[in-house]
C-alpha positions as CSV (number, residue, x, y, z in Angstrom):
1,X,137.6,128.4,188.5
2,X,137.1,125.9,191.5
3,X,137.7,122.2,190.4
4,X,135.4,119.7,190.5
5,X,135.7,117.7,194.1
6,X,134.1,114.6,194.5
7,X,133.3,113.4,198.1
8,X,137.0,113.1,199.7
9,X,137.6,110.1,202.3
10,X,139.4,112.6,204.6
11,X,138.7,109.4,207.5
12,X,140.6,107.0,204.9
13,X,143.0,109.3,203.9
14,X,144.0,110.6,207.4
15,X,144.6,106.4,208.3
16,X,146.1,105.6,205.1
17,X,148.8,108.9,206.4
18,X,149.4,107.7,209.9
19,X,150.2,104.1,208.9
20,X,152.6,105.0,206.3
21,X,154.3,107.6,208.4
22,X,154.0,105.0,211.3
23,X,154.9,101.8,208.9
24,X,152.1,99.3,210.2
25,X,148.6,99.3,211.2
26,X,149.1,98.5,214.6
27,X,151.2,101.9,215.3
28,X,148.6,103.8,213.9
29,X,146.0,102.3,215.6
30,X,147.5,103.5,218.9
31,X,147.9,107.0,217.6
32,X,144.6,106.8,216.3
33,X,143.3,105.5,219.3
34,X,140.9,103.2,217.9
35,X,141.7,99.3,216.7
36,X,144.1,97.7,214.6
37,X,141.0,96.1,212.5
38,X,139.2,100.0,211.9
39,X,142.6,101.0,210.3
40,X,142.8,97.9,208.0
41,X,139.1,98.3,207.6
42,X,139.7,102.3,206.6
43,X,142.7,101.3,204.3
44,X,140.1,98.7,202.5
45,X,137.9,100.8,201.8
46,X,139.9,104.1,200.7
47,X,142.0,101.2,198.3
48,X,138.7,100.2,197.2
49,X,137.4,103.7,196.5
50,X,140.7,104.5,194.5
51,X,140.6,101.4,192.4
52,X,144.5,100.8,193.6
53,X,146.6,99.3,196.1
54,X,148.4,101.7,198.3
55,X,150.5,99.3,200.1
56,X,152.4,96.2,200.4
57,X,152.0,93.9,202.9
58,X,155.3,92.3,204.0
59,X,157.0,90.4,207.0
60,X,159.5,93.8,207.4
61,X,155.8,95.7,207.7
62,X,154.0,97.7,205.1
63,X,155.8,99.3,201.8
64,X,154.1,101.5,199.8
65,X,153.0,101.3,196.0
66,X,153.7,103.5,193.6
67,X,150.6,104.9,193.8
68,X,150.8,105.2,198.2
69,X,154.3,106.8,196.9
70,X,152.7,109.6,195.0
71,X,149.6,110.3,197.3
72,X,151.7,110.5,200.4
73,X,153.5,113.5,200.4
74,X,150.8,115.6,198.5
75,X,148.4,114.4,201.3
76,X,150.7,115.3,204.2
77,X,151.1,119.0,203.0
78,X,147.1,119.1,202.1
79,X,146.7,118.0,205.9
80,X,149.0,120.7,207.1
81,X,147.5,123.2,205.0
82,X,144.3,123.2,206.9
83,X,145.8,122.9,210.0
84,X,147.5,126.4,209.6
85,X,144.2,127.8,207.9
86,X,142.2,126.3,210.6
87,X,144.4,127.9,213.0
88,X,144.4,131.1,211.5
89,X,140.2,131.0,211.8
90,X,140.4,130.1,215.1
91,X,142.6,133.0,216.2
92,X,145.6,130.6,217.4
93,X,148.8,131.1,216.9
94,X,150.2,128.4,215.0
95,X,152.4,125.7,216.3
96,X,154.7,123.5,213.8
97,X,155.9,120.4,215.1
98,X,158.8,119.4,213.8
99,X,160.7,115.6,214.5
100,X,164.3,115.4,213.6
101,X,166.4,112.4,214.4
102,X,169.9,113.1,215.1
103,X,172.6,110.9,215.7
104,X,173.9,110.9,219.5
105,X,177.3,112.2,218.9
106,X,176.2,115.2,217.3
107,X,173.2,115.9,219.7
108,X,175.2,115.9,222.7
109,X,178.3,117.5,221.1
110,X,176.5,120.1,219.1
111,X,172.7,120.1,218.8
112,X,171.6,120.0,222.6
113,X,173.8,123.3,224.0
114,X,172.4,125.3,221.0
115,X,169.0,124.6,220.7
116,X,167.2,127.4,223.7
117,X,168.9,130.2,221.2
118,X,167.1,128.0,218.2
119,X,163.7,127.7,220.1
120,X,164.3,131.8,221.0
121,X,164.4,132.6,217.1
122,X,161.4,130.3,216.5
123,X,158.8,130.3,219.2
124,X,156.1,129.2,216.6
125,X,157.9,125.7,215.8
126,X,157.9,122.7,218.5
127,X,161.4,121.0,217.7
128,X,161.1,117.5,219.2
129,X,164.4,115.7,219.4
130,X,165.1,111.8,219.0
131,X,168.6,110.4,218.7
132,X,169.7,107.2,217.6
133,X,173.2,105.0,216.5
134,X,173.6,106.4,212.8
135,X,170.4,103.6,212.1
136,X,167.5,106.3,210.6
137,X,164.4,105.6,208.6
138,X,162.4,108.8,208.4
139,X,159.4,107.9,207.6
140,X,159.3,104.5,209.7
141,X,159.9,106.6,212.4
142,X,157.4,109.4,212.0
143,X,160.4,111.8,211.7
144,X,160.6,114.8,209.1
145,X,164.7,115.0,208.8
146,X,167.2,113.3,210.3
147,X,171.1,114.8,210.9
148,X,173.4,111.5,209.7
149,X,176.9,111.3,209.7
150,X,178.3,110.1,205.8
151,X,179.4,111.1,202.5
152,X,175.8,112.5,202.2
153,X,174.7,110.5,199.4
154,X,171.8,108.5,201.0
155,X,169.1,107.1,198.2
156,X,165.9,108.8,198.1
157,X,167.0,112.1,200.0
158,X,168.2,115.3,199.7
159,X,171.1,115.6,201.8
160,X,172.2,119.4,203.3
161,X,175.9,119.6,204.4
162,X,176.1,120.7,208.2
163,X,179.4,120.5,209.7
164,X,182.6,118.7,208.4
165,X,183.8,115.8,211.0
166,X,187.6,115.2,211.3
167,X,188.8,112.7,213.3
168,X,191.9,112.6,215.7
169,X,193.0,110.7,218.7
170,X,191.8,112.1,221.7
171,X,193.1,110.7,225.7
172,X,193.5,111.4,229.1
173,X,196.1,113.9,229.6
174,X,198.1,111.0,231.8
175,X,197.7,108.9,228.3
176,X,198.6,112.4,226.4
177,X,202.1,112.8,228.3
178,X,203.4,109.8,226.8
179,X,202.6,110.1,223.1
180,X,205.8,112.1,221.7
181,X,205.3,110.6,218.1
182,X,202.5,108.7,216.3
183,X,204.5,105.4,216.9
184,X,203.9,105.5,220.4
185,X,200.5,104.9,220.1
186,X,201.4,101.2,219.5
187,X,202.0,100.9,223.3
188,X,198.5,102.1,224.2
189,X,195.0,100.3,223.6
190,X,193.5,102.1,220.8
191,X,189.8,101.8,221.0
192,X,187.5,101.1,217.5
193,X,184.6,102.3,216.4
194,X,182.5,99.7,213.7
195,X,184.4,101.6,210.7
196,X,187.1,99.0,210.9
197,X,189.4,101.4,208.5
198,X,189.4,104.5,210.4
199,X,192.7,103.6,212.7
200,X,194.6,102.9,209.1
201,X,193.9,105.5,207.4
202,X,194.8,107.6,210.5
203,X,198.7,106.2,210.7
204,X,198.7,106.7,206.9
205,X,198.1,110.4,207.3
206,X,200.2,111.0,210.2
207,X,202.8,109.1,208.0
208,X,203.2,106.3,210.6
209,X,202.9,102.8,210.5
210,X,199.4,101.2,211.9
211,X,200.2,98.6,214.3
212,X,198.0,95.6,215.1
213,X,194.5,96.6,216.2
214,X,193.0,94.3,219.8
215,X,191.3,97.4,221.3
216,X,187.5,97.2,222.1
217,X,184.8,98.2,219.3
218,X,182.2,100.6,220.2
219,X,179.5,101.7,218.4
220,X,178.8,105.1,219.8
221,X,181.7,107.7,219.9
222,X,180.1,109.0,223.4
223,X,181.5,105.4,225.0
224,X,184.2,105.9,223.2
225,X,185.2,109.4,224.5
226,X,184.0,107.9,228.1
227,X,186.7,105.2,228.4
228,X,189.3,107.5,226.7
229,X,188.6,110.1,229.5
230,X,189.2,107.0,232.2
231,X,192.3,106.4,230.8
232,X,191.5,103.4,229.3
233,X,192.7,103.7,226.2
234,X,193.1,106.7,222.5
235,X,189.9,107.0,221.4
236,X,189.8,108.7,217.3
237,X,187.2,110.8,217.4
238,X,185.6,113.9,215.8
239,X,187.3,116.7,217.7
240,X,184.4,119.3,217.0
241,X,182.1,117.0,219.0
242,X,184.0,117.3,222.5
243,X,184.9,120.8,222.3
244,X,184.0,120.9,226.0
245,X,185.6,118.0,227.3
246,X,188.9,119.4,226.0
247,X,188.3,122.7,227.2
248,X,188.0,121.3,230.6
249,X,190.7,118.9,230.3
250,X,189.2,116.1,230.2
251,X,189.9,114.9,226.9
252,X,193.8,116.1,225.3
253,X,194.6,115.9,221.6
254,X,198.5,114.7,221.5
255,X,198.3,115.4,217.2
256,X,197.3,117.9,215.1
257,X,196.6,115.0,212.2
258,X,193.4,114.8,211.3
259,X,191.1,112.3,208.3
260,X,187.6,112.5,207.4
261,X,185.6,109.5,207.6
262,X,182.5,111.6,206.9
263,X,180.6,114.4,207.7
264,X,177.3,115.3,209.4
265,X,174.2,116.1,207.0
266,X,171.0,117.6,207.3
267,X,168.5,114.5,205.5
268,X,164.8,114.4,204.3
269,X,163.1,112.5,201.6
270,X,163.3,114.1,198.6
271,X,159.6,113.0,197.6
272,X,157.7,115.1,201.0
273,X,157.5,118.7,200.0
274,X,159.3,121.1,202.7
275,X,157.4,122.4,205.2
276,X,157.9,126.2,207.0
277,X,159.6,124.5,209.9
278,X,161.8,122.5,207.9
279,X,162.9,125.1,205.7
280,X,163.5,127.1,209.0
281,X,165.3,125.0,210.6
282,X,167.6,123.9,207.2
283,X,168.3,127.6,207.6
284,X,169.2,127.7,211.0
285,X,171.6,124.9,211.5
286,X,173.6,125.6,208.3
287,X,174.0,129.6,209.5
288,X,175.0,128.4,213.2
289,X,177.5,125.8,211.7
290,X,179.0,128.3,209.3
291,X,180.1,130.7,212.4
292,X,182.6,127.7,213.3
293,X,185.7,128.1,212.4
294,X,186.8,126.7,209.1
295,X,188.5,123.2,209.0
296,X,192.0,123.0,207.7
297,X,191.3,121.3,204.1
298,X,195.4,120.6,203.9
299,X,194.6,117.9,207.4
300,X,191.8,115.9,206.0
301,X,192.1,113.6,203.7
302,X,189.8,111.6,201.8
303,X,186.2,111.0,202.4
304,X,184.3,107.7,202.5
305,X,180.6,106.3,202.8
306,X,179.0,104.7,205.7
């Protein structure tokens, strides 16, 4: 038996999902195209009408209530319901967008080369890419997942394992010719990332003793990898990432010593339902990580949060 409907807001509750998704009114007013006062003045009156307070307002932009909490993600698969049913009438064939944040090492090193064989095996799903530093919020952002390198233990989100991360010191092979032994790195500018441990626990597993550390911080591993390739310096990085620098000689990996810092992860909220797309592409990127080969367990040790 049909339920009972009262007359829905669809107008309020199609703002009230753009300016959660976009985290302030003035974001969804441009993707509404229409003023910054009609979207508070929709978001009145759909709180109004509900007889609750869907959001926050703070100085860091809107948080949702409880209640803006528990209406999101049942309205955001209601919406995409009818979008595929009203596709469907309409004779279209359906098109999923899907937004994924990734973080930069990982789309250059990994993502980018594969995804014409992932957009060959899923015609019907418009992947858009966005990367960024490591620094996500999914929702802020309008994103559906996010790939994040970690332990995997991020609050509020499932986490789905993608590929394991080892790091080791990668060079120039002019650097490369002179490393004979762990110790020799002490001679050479050893270049940090922000994880100020990474370089310690490195010597520790190589059974070597970490000497004082000058070298430049970065905060991207793709800088890093550039100035190691100029010679400036060892870079540690994750080795996976620049297969194709090493196989054309730019980068050279003088140890076989590897330690995990963390490992790259497949993110969502856990409170949004999955969508087709998502599910798809969960599927896909665990199946195309899973043909690498397997990492030597015996050269990784330990494994710590961001």
């Amino acid at each position: 038996m049909a339920m009972d409907r009262p007359d829905i807001p669809l107008n309020g509750l199609r703002t009230f999902e753009v300016a959660l998704r976009q985290g302030s009114f003035t974001r969804a007013a441009i993707e509404l195209r229409v003023t910054q006062a009609a979207v508070s003045h929709q978001i009145a009156r759909l709180e109004d009408r509900l007889g609750a307070k869907l959001f926050l307002r703070t100085s860091g932009g809107l948080v949702p209530t409880d209640e803006g909490r528990d209406l999101y993600p049942v309205l955001e698969h209601g919406l995409d319901a009818i979008a595929r049913a009203l596709d469907r009438i309409t004779g279209h064939r359906h098109i999923e967008t899907l937004k994924v944040g990734v973080v930069t090492t990982f789309a250059v090193g990994w993502l980018l080369p594969r995804l014409s064989e992932f957009r060959r095996s899923h015609p019907t799903i418009d992947l858009r890419i966005s990367t960024n530093n490591n620094r996500v919020e999914i929702l802020r952002e309008g994103l559906d997942m996010a790939i994040r390198y970690g332990a995997g233990t991020w609050t509020g989100h499932n986490a789905e394992l993608v590929l394991e991360a080892p790091l080791t010191p990668l060079c120039a092979p002019s650097v490369a010719e002179t490393l004979s032994h762990p110790d020799c790195l002490s001679r050479q500018v050893l270049l940090r990332s922000y994880r100020s441990d990474e370089w310690s626990r490195w010597f520790a597993a190589a059974g070597a003793s970490c000497p004082a550390l000058t070298g430049p911080i970065f905060d991207s591993s793709i800088a890093l990898a550039d100035v190691a390739s100029a010679g400036a310096g060892v870079a540690l990085l994750p080795v996976e990432m620049f297969a194709r620098r090493l196989a054309e000689g730019q980068l050279v990996q003088p140890f076989a010593t590897t330690v995990s810092a963390g490992r790259y992860f497949l993110t969502w909220p856990a409170e949004r339902p999955s969508t087709p797309a998502m599910m798809d592409f969960t599927r896909w990127i665990t199946r195309a990580s899973a043909e690498l080969h397997p990492i030597d367990d015996a050269q990784i040790t330990g494994l710590r949060s961001e």
